[in-house]
N, C-alpha and C positions, 0 to 999 in steps of 0.2 A: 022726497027725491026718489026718481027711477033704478031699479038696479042696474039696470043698463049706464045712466050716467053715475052713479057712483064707483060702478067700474072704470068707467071710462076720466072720471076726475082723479081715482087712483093711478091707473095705466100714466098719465100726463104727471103727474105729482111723480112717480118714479122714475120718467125717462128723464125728469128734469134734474132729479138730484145725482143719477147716474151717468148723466153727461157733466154734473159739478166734478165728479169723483173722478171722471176719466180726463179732465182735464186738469186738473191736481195733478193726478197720475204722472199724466205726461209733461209737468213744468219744468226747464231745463233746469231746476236744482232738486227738484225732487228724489231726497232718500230711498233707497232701498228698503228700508226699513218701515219709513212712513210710508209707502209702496203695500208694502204687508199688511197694513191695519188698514189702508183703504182698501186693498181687494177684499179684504174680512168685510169691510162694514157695504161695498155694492152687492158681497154672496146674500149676506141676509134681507136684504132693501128684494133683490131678485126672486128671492125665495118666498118671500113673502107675498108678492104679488102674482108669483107659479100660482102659491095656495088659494088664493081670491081667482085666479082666471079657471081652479079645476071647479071650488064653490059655483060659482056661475053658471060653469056648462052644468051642473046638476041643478040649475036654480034655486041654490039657498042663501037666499036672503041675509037668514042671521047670519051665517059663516064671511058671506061677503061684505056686509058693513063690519062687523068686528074685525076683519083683514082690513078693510079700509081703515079703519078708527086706528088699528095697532101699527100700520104706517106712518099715521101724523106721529103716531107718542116714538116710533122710532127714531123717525126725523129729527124732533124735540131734544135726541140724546146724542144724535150723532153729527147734526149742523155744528158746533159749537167746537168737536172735536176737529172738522175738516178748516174749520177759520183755523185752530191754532196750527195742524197742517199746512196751512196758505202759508202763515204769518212764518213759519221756521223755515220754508224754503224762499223766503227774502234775502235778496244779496246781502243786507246787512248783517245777517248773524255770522258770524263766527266757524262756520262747516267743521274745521279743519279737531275742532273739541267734542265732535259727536263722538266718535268713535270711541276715546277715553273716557268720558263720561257714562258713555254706554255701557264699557267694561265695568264701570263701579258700580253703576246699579247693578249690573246683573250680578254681582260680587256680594254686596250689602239685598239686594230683593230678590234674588233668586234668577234662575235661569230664562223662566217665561216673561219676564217685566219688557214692557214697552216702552220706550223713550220718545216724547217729543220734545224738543227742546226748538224753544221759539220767542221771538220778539214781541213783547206785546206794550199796549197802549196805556199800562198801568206806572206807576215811580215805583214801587214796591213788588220785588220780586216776590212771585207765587210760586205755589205747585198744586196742583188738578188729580185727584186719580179715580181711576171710572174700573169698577172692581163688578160691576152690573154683568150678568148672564151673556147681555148684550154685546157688551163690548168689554171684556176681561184682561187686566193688568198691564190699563195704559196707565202710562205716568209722566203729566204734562208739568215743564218746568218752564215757566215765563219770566225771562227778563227785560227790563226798560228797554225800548226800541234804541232809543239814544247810546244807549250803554250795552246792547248787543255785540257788536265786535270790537270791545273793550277787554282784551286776556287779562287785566287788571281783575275784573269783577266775576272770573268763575268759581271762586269761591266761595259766594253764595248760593252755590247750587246745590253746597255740602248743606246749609241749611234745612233748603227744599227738600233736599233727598233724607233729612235727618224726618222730616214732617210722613215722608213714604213710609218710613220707617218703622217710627213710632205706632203707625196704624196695623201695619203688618207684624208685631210685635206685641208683648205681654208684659212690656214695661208700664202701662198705666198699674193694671193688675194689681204689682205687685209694689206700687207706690201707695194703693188707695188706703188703706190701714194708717200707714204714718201721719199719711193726709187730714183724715178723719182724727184717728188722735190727737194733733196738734192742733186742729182747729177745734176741738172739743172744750180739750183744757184753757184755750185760750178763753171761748165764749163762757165755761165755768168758774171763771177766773175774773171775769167782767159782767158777771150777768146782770147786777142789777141795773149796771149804766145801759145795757142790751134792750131788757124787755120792763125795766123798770123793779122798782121794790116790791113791792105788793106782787106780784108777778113771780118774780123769783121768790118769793117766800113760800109761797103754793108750789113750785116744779121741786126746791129742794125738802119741801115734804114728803113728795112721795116715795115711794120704796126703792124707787132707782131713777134718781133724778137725771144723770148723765143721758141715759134711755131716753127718759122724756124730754130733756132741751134737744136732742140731737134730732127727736120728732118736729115736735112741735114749733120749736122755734127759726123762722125760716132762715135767718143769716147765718145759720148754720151750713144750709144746702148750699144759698149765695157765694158763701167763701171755698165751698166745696168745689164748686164749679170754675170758680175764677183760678184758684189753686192750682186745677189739676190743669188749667188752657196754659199758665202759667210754666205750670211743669214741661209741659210739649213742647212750648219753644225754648224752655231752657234746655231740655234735653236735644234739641235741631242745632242751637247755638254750640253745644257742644261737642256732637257730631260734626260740624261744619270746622269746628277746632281742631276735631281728634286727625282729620281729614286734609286740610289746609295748612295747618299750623297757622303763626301769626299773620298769613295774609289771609286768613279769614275776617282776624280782626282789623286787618288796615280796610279790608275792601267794605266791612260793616260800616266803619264810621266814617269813607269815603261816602259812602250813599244814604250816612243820617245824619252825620253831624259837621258844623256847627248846627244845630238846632237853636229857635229864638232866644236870647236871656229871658232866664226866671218863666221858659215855659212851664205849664202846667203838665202835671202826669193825666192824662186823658183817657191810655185806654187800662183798664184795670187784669186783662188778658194776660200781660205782660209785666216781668217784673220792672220793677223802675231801672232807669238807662244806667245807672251807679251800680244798680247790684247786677243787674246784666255784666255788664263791663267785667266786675269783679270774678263772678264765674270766669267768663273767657278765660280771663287773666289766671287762674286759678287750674282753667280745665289745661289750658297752655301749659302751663308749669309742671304738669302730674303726667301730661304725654312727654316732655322734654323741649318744647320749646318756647320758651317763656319768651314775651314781651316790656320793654322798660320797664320800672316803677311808677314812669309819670304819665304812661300811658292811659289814657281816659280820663285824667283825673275832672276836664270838666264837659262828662258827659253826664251831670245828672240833672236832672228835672225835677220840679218843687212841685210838694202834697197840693193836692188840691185845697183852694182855699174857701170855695162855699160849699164841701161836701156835709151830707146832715150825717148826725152822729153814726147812727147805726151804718150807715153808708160805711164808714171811716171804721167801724170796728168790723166788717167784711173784707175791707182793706188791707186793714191790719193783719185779722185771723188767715188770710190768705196769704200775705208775705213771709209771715211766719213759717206757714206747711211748706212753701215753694224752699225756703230757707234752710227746712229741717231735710226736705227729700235730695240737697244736692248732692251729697256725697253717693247715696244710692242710686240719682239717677247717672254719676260720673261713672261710679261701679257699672251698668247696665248698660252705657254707649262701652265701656274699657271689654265689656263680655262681648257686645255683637259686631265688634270692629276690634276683632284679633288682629294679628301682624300678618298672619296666613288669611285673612281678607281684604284688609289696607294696610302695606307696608306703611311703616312712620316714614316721616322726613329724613331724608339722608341730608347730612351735614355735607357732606362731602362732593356728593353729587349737584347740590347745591352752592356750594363755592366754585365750581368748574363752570356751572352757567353762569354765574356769575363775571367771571373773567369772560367768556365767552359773549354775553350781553357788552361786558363794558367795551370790548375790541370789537364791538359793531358786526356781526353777526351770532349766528345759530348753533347750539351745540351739534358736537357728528357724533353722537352714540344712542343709546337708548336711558332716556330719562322718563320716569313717574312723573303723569301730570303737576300733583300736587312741587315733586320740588323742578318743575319750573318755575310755577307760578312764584311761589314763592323768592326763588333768584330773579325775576321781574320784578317784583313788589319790591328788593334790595336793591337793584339797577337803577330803579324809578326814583327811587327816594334818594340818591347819591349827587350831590352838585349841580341840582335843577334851579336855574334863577326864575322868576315871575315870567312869565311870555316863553319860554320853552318849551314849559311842559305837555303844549299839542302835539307839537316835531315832532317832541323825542318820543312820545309815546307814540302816534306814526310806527316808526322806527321799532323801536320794542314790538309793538306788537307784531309785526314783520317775522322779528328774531325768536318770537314767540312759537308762530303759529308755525313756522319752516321746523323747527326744534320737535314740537308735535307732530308734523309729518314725518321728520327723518326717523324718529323715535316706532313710528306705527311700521316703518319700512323694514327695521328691526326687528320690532315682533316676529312681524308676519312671516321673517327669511331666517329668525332663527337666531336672530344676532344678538 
């Protein structure tokens, strides 16, 4: 190919993503915000193609395909960022929770963190963060399009944001040791069922066997790994706890459970739905807002039943570690979510929405997101018969999102 036409297929490749951008830009719900990270990501598309048209006029070849070439891998990084852009300026999200949400990240991830928060085509809410030169401290948080402008389910955002967290954070760090111990003694404790007799008779002869099974033998790594994926969403789970209080947990088992009878546990990432449950319930109780006793009790799911041994003893050594790290990982959300970063639940402020939900509008002061939601979650659950629960929730959300607006009026006048 010509340099002249690989300039010229660059030139077309850039006008066309920058007229994507400019009309983003200009979409009648497009944030201010998400406003910011698109003129960041058209300066560098711009800039890059400056670089390739000065290469040119001196004809240098290498300079101007490597400018072409570093285009497309641009492209590659930031198409995917402008769909979830698209997708959060949809009438169907929510708007009116950007702004308090916004305040929390940048509360829990620091001042420079970028929010998109967006509808997307998935049942399982995510979160995205692109920490690249490129494009630096966006943090995209997707929920089910369906269940977008549901104030019901913002409390899986505490989730999401607990996953930001944990990344920008030294909590793994400072779990891995227990991790590693606990799965050590487990596999030293079963070995010969592990790597077999004869097998284990050799590693415990050596001079330091613990050393050598932690080498050599891989379901050791295995349970390492699954442990500490383990760890991360227990630690998001309780985040989303410390954060929400118990409408974390209703809005969790609003969007997974019932689950099929006598499913199977599938992904091993996670702990199983029973001792999940049991955390919550646990983290709930130690910030101050506990949930029933009979709450969850049947959200568990059953062991796999064709898994082969060793499998099963990975399983095991990782339930264990995730088991023995919870109190430390409850200690390390209780450090990076002080009351001077997330105030807890006010009881009180949440019994005013309360009344105020049941008498069919919007609170008039300034309330913390979390306890609206929370007096929503209590409103919802109160005298709903079969075939209501669209209406009323209609309605709620209404009282919901007016409540967060009056509340931002607040802030911003001082009140």
């Amino acid at each position: 190919m010509s340099l002249s036409e690989t300039l010229a297929n660059a030139e077309l490749r850039t006008a066309l993503a920058l007229r994507q951008i400019d009309e983003l830009a200009h979409g009648e719900h497009s944030h201010d915000h998400t406003k910011a990270i698109l003129n960041e990501i058209a300066k560098r598309i711009s800039e890059n193609l400056d670089e390739l048209k000065r290469a040119a006029a001196v004809n240098n070849a290498d300079v101007v395909r490597a400018n072409a070439a570093t285009l497309i891998l641009d492209l590659d990084i930031y198409l995917p960022v402008l769909g979830f852009i698209l997708r959060s300026s949809n009438v169907r999200n929510a708007f009116e929770v950007f702004d308090p949400l916004m305040a929390m990240c940048k509360a829990i991830l620091g001042p420079d963190v970028r929010l998109i928060y967006s509808s997307e085509w998935d049942y399982s809410p995510f979160m995205q963060s692109f920490s690249s030169p490129k494009l630096m401290n966006v943090v995209v948080v997707g929920l089910p399009a369906h269940e977008s402008g549901n104030a019901l389910l913002v409390p899986v955002f505490g989730h999401e944001l607990g996953h930001a967290k944990w990344r920008k954070s030294d909590v793994l760090s400072s779990l891995k040791d227990e991790i590693s111990k606990t799965i050590l003694d487990y596999v030293m404790d079963n070995l010969d069922d592990i790597v077999g007799p004869d097998n284990a008779k050799t590693y415990m002869s050596e001079a330091d066997p613990r050393a050598l099974v932690a080498f050599m033998v891989s379901e050791v790594g295995e349970a390492q790994d699954a442990a500490e994926l383990q760890c991360e969403e227990v630690f998001c789970d309780v985040v989303g706890t410390r954060i929400f209080g118990a409408s974390y947990l209703r809005a969790f088992a609003y969007l997974l459970f019932p689950s099929p009878a006598q499913m199977e546990r599938f992904n091993f990432d996670y702990p199983s739905n029973g001792v999940r449950i049991r955390f919550m319930k646990d983290a709930a109780k130690h910030f101050g807002t506990p949930v029933s006793d009979d709450f969850g009790t049947d959200f568990e799911d059953t062991p796999p039943k064709d898994l082969r041994p060793q499998m099963q003893h990975v399983l095991t050594a990782a339930d264990k570690a995730t088991e023995a790290a919870f109190p430390t990982i409850l200690k390390a959300v209780e450090t990076h979510l002080t009351t001077s970063v997330i105030p807890m639940i006010d009881e009180g402020k949440v019994k005013e929405l309360e009344a105020a939900f049941a008498a069919k509008g919007p609170g008039n002061a300034n309330y913390a997101l979390p306890d609206i939601i929370e007096a929503a979650w209590r409103t919802h659950l109160i005298g709903l018969e079969y075939g209501e629960r669209f209406a009323r929730l209609q309605a709620l959300n209404e009282f919901v999102f007016k409540t967060i607006e009056v509340s931002e009026f607040y802030k911003r006048s001082g009140g």
